[in-house]
ROBA-8153 format. One record per residue: residue in one letter; x, y, z of N, C-alpha, C in turn. Coordinates in steps of 0.2 Angstrom, whole numbers. Atoms other than C-alpha are relative to their C-alpha. Example, Ala and Ser with C-alpha at 12.3 -4.5 7.8 and 13.67 -1.06 7.14 Angstrom:
BEGIN
 resn   n_x   n_y   n_z  ca_x  ca_y  ca_z   c_x   c_y   c_z
    a     4    -6     0    62   -22    39     4     6     0
    s    -4    -6    -1    68    -5    36    -4     5     3
END
This chain:
BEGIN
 resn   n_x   n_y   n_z  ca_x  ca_y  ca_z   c_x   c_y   c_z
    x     4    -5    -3    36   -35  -110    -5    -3     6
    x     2     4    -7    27   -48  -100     1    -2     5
    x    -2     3    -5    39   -53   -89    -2     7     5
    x    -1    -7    -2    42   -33   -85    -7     1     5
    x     9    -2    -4    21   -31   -80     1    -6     5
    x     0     4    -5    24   -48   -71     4     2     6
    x    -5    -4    -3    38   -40   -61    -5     4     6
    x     3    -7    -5    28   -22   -57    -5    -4     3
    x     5     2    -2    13   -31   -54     1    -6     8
    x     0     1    -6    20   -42   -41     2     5     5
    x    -3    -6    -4    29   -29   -31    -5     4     1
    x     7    -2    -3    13   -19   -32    -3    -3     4
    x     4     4    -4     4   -33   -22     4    -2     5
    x    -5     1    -8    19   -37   -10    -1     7     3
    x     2    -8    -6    17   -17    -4    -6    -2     1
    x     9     2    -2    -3   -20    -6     2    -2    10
    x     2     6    -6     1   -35     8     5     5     7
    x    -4    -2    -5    15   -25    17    -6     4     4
    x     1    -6    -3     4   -10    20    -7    -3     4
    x     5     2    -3   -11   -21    26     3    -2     5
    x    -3    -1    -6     2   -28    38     3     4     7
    x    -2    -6    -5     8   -12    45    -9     2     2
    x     9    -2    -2   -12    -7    45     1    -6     7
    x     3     5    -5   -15   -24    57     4     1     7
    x    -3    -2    -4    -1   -19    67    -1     4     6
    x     2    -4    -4   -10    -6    75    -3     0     5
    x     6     6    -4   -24   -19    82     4    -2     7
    x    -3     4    -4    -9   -25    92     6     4     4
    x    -4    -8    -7     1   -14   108     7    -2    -2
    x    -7    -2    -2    21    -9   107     0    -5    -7
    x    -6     3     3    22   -19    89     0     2    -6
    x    -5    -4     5    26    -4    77     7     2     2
    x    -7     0    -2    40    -2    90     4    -4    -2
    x    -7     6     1    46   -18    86     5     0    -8
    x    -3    -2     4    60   -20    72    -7     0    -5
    x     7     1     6    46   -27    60    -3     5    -2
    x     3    -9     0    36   -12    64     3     3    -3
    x    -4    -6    -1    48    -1    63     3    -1   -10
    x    -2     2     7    55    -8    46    -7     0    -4
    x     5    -3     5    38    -6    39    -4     7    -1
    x     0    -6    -2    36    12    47     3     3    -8
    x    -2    -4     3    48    16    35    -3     1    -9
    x     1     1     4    43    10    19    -7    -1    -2
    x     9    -1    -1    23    12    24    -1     7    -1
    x     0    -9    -1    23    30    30     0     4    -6
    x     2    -4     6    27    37    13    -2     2    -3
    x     7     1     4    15    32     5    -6     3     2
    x     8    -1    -3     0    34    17     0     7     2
    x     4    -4    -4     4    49    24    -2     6    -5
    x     4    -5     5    -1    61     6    -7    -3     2
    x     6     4    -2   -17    51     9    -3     3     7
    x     3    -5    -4   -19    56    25     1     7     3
    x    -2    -7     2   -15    73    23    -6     1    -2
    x     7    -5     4   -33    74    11    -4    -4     3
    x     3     2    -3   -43    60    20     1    -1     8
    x     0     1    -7   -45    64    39    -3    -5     5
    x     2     7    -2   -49    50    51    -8     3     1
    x     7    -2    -2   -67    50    56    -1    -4     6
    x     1     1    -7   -69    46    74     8    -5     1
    x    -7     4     0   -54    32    77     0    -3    -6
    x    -1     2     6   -55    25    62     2     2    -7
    x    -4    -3     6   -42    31    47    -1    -6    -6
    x     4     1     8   -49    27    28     3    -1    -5
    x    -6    -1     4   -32    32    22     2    -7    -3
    x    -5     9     3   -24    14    20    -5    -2    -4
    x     3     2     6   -41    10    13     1     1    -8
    x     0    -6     6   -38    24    -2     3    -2    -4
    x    -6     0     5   -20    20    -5    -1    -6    -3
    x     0     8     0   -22     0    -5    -4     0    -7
    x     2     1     5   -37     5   -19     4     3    -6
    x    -5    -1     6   -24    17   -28     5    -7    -3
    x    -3     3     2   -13     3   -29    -2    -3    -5
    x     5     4     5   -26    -9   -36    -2     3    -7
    x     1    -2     6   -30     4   -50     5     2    -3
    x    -5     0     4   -12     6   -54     4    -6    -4
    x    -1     8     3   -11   -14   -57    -3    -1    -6
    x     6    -2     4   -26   -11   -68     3     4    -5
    x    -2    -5     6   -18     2   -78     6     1    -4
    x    -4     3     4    -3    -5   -80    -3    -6    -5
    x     6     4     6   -13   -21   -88     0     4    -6
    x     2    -1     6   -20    -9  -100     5     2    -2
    x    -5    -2     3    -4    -1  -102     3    -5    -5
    x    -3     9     1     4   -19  -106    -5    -2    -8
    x     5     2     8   -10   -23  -119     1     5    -3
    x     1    -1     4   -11    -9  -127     7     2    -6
    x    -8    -3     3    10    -7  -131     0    -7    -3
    x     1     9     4     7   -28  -136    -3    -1    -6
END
């Protein structure tokens, strides 16, 4: 069972890092176009866009990526308790 939480738990923090990379992407011109971008368009986008769908930007800056990033973290967390509590 520990391996299994180790497992989610990293993959939860490699999307974590993926989706701050696509976030930082923005900072910098033509390079969502690039494959990288584009490759993380796909695998980003799903996620963020429920989120922004119920939190809308406020002036140029979107809060969303903030939201989902702490969903994540509360679902690392809850796995944990999960994990303990079936141990």
């Amino acid at each position: 069972m520990v391996l299994l939480y180790q497992v989610l738990s990293s993959l939860i923090s490699i999307y974590s890092w993926a989706l701050i990379i696509y976030i930082l992407l923005s900072w910098f011109p033509n390079s969502r176009e690039s494959g990288f971008g584009q490759f993380l368009a796909r695998i980003c986008e799903p996620y963020l866009e429920p989120f922004r769908k119920i939190i809308p930007p406020i002036g140029m800056i979107d809060f969303s990526p903030i939201v989902a990033i702490l969903v994540l973290r509360l679902a690392t967390g809850g796995l944990r308790q999960l994990f303990l509590w079936i141990a």
